[in-house]
C-alpha positions, -999 to +999 in steps of 0.1 A: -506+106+575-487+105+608-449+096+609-459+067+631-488+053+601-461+056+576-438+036+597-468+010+600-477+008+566-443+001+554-433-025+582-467-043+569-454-043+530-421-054+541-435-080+558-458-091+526-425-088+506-411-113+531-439-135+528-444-136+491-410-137+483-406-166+507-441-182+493-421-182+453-392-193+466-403-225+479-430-229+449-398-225+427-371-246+445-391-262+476-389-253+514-350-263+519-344-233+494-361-209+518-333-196+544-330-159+555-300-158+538-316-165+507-347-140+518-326-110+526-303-110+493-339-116+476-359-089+490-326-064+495-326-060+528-305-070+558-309-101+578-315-082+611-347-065+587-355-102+581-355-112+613-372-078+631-402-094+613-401-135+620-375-145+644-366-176+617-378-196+593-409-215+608-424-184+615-425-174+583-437-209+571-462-204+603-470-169+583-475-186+551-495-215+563-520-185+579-520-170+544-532-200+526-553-213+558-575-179+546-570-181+506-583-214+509-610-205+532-623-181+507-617-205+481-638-233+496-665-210+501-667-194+467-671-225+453-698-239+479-717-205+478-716-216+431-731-253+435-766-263+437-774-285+460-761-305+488-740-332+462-725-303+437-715-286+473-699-316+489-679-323+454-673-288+446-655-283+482-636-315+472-624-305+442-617-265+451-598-282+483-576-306+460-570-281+434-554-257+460-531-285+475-521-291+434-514-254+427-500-245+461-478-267+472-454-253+487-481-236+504-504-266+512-472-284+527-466-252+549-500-255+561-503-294+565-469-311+569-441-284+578-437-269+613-447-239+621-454-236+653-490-236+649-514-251+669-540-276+652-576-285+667-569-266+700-583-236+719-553-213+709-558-220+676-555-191+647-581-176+632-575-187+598-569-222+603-602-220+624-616-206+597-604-228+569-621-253+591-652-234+591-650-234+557-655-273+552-680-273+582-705-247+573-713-276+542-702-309+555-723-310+588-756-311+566-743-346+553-729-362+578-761-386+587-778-395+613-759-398+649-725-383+634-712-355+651-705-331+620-669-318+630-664-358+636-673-362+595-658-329+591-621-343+603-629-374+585-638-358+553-607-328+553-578-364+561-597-383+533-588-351+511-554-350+524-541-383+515-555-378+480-538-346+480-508-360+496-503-388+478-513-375+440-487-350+447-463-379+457-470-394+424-483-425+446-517-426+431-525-434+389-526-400+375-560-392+350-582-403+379-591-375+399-622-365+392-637-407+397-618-403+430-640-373+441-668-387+427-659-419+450-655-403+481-684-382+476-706-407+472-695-431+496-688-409+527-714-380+525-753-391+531-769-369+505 
């Protein structure tokens, strides 16, 4: 291995240390917790380490939002590619999708309500938000109905998840009722 692949290799596990150290921190104590203050004493290195990587804080929650755009994208697929049938697909992507926001959250809100500098729903776009997308799309468009443009039912379909996960998370919604709220949205917004 060349000097210059070592360097390479341990630039990229500093930067996963960064990010998962980053990712517990604001699981533990929330996002406000997260400064590079914090990170550096955490990890044991120096700020200027820190920031050679992400020049602040929303980059790394940028970083982190990337990370669980693609954990999620596998997710949602994994459990699309295990259902049989259009229905078990649809409701199996609903409940995958809300059972990330519920064990992620300080994840889900870096992906979905924290800035970090990504774009949403625009040509420059990353990859794994695309992706995460994709995800929903590859199963949603199928059941969209007649004259609905899938990505259209797709958008509508990923906000109605959002506000459930949102707002269960909030403790704005009677807890014990998940599962009849998939059920519900299931059934009233996909044409199966």
């Amino acid at each position: 291995m060349s000097v210059q692949e070592r360097k390479e290799r341990e630039r990229a596990g500093r930067e996963r240390l960064i990010l998962a150290t980053a990712r517990e921190l604001a699981e533990q104590q929330g996002w406000d917790a997260v400064t590079t203050r914090r990170l550096a004493e955490r990890i044991e290195y120096s700020q200027p380490v820190l920031y050679s990587h992400f020049r602040g804080k929303r980059e790394i929650i940028g970083a982190v939002a990337l990370e669980g755009a693609a954990e999620m994208a596998v997710a949602l697929r994994a459990a699309a590619s295990a259902a049989d049938g259009p229905r078990a697909r649809v409701a199996a992507l609903a409940r995958v999708y809300l059972e990330f926001a519920e064990r992620n959250p300080a994840v889900y809100e870096a992906m979905f309500q924290l800035d970090g500098g990504l774009a949403f729903a625009q040509e420059e776009t990353p990859e794994p938000l695309k992706d995460a997308f994709a995800a929903l799309l590859e199963n949603l468009g199928a059941v969209a109905g007649d004259g609905v443009h899938p990505a259209l039912f797709t958008e509508v379909f990923w906000a109605a998840l959002h506000g459930l996960a949102t707002l269960t998370r909030a403790g704005r919604l009677p807890p014990g009722d998940a599962e009849r709220r998939v059920e519900l949205l299931v059934d009233r917004l996909a044409v199966i």
